[in-house]
Each structure stands twice: as structure tokens, then as C-alpha cells.
N, CA, C and O atoms as a GROMACS GRO file, in nm:
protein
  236
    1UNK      N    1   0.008   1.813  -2.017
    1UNK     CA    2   0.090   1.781  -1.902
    1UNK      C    3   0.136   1.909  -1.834
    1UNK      O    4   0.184   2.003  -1.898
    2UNK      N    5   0.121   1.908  -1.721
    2UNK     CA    6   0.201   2.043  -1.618
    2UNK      C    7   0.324   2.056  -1.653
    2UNK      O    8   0.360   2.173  -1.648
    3UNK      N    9   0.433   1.957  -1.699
    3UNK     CA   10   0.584   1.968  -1.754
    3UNK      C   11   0.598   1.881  -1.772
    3UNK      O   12   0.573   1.777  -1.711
    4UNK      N   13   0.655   1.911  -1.886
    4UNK     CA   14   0.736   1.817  -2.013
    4UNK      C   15   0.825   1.678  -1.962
    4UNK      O   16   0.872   1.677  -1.848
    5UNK      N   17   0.844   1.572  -2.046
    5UNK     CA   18   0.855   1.469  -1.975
    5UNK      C   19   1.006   1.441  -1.949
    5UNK      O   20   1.043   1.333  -1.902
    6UNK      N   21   1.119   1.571  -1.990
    6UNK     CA   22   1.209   1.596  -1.996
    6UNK      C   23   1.204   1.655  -1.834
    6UNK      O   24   1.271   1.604  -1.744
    7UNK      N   25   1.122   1.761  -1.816
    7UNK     CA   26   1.164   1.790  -1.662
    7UNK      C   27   1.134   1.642  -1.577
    7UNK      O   28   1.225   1.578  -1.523
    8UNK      N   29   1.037   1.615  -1.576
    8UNK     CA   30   0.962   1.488  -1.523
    8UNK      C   31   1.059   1.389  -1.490
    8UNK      O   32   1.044   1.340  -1.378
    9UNK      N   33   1.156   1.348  -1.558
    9UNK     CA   34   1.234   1.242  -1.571
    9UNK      C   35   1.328   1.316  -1.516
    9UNK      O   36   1.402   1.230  -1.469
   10UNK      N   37   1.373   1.415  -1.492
   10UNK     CA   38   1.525   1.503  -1.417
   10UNK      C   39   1.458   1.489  -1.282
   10UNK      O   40   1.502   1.416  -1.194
   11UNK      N   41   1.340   1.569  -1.268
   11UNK     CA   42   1.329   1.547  -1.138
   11UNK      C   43   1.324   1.427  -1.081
   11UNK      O   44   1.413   1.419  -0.996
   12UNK      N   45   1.246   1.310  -1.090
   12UNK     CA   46   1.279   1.223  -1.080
   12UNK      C   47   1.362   1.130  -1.059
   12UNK      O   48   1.343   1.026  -0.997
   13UNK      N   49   1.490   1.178  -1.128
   13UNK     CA   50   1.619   1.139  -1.137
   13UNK      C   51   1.699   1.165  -1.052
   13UNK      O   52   1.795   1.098  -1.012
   14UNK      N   53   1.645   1.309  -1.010
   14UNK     CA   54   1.709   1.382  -0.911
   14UNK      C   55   1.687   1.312  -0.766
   14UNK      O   56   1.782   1.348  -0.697
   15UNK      N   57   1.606   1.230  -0.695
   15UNK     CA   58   1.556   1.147  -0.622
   15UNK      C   59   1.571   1.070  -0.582
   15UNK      O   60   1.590   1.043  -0.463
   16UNK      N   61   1.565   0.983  -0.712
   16UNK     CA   62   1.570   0.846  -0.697
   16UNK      C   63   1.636   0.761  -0.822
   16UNK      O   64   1.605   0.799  -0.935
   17UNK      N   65   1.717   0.657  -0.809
   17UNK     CA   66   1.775   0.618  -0.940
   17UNK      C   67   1.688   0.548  -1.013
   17UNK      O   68   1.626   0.454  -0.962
   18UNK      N   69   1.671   0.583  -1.134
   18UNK     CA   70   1.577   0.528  -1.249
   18UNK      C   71   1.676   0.396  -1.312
   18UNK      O   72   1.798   0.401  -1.323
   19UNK      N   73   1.593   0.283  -1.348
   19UNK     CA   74   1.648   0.161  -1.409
   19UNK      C   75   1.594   0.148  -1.556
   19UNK      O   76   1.510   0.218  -1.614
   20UNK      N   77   1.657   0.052  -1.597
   20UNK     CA   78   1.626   0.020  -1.731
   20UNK      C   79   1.486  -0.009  -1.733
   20UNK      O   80   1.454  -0.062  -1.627
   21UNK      N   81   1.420   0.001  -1.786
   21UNK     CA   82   1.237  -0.063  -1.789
   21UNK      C   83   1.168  -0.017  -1.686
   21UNK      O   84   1.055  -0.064  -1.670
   22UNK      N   85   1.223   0.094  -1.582
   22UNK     CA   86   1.111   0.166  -1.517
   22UNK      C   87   1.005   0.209  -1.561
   22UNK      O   88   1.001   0.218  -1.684
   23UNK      N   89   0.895   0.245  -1.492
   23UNK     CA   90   0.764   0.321  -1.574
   23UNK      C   91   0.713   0.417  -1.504
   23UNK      O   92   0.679   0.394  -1.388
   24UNK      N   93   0.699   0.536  -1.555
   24UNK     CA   94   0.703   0.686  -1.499
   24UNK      C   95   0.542   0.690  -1.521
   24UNK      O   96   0.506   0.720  -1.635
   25UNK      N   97   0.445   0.664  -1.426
   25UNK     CA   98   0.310   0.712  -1.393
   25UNK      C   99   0.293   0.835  -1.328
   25UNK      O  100   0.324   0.863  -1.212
   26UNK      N  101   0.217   0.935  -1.452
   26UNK     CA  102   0.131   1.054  -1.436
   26UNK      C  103   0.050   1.049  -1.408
   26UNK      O  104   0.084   1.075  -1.292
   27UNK      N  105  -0.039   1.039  -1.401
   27UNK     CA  106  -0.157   1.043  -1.339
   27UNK      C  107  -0.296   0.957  -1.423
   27UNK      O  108  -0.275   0.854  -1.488
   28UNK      N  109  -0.417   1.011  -1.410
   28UNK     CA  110  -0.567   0.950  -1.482
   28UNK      C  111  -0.586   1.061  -1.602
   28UNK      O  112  -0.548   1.178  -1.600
   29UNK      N  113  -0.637   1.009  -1.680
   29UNK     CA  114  -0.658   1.108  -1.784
   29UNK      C  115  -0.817   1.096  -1.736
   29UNK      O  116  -0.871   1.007  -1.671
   30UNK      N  117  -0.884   1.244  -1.806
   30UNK     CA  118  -1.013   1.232  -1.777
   30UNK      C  119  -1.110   1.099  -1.839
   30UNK      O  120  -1.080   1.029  -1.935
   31UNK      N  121  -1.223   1.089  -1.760
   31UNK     CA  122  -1.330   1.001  -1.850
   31UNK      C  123  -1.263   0.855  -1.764
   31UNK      O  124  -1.325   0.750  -1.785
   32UNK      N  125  -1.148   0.848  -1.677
   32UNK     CA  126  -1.130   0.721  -1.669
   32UNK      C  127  -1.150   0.687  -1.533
   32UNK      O  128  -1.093   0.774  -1.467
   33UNK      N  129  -1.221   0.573  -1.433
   33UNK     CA  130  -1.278   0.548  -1.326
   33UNK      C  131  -1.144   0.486  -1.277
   33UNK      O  132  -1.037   0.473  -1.336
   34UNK      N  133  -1.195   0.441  -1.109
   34UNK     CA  134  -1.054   0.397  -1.068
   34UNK      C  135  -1.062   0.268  -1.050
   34UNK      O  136  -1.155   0.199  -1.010
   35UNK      N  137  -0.944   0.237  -1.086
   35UNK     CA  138  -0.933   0.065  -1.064
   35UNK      C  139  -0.990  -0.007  -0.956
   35UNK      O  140  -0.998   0.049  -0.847
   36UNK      N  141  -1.029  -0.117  -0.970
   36UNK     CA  142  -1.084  -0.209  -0.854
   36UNK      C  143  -0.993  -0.354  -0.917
   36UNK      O  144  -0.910  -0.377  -1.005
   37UNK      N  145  -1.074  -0.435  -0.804
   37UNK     CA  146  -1.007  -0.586  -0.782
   37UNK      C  147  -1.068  -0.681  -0.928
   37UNK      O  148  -1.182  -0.696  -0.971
   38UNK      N  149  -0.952  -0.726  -0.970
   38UNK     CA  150  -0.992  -0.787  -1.126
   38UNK      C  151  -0.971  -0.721  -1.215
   38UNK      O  152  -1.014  -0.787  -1.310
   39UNK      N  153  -0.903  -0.563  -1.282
   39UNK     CA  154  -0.907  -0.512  -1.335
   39UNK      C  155  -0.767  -0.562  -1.400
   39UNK      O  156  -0.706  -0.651  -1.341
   40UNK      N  157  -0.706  -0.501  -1.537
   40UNK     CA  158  -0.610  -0.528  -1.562
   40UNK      C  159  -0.528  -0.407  -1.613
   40UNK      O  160  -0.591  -0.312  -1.660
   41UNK      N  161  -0.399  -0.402  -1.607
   41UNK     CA  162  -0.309  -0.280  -1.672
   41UNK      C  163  -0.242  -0.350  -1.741
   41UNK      O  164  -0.161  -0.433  -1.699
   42UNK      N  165  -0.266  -0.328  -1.855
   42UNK     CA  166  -0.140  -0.339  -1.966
   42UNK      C  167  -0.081  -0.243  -2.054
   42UNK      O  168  -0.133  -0.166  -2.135
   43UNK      N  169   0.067  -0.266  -2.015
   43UNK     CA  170   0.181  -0.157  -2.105
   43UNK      C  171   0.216  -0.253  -2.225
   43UNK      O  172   0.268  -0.363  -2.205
   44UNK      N  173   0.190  -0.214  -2.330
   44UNK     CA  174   0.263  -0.216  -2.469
   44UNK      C  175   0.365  -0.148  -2.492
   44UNK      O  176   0.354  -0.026  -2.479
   45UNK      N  177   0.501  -0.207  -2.536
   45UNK     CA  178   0.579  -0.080  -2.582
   45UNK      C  179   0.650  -0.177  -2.728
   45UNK      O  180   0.743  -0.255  -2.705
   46UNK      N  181   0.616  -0.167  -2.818
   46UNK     CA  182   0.617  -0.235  -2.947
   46UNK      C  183   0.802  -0.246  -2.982
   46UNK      O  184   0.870  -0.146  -3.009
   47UNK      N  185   0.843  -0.347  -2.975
   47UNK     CA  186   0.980  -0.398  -3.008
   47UNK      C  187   1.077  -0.441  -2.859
   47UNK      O  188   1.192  -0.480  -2.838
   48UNK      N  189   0.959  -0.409  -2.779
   48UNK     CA  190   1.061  -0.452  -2.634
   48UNK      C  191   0.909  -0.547  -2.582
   48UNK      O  192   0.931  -0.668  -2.587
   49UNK      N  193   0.798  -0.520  -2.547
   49UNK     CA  194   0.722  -0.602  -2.509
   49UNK      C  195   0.642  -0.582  -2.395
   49UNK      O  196   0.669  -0.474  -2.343
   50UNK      N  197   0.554  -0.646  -2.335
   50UNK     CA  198   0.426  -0.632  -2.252
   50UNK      C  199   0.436  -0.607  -2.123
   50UNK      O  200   0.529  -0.675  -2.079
   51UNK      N  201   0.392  -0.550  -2.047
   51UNK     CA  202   0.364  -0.581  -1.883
   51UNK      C  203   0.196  -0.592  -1.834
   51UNK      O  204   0.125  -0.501  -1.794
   52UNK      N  205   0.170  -0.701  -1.848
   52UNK     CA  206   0.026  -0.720  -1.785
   52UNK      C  207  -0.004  -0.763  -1.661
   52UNK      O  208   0.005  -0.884  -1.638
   53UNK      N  209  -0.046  -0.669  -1.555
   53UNK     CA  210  -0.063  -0.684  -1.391
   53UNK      C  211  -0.196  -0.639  -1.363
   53UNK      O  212  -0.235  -0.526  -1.390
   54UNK      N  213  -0.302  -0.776  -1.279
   54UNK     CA  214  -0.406  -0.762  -1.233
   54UNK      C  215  -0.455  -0.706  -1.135
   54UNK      O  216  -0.380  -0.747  -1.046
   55UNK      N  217  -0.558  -0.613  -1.066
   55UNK     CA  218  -0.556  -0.563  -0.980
   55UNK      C  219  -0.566  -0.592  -0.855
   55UNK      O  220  -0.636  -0.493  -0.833
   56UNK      N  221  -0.557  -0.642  -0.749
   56UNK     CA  222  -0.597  -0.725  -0.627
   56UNK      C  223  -0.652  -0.592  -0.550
   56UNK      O  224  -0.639  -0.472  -0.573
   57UNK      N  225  -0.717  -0.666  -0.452
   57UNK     CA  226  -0.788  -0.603  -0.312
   57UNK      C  227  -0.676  -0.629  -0.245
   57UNK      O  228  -0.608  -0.729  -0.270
   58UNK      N  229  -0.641  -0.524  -0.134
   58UNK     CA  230  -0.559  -0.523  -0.049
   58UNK      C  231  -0.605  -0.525   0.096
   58UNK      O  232  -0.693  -0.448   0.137
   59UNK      N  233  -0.529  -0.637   0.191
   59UNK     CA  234  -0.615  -0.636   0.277
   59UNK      C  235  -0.584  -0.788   0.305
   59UNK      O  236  -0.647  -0.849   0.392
   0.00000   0.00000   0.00000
């Protein structure tokens, strides 16, 4: 990472107000293509629970 997720989250903070269950997106890690229509994202975070959102075409 360019900086630590400690700056990441200050700056951030610094901005804009962060909420409970926000989600702080960095970027693509290598090897990974870009989403299209039908695709799915899912966040796991083990003892709090899921966010699964499909991709749509916009338009």
C-alpha cells in the first residue's frame, strides 16, 4: 500500500464523516480484470456479516 491504513482513514476522515459499516476501497490488486454487468462483490467480515452487490450496466 502507498500508506498505511491509519493515514488512509485520517485522511479520509479529514473530508468526509466516516459511519459505522463504511467501506474504505483501495484500489485493484494486480491479476484482477474490471467488473462488468452480472458480476458480483462480496464483503465478508466474520462476526458482523455479508454485503453482496451485483454489478449493473449503467445507462
Amino acid at each position: 500500500m502507498f500508506c498505511s491504513p491509519l493515514e488512509l482513514v485520517a485522511f479520509i476522515s479529514g473530508i468526509m464523516t466516516l459511519e459505522p459499516g463504511d467501506v474504505i476501497l483501495t484500489g485493484t490488486p494486480p491479476g484482477v480484470g474490471r467488473l462488468r454487468a452480472g458480476d458480483r462483490v462480496v464483503v465478508k467480515i466474520s462476526s458482523i456479516g455479508e454485503l453482496d452487490n451485483e454489478v449493473v450496466a449503467s445507462g
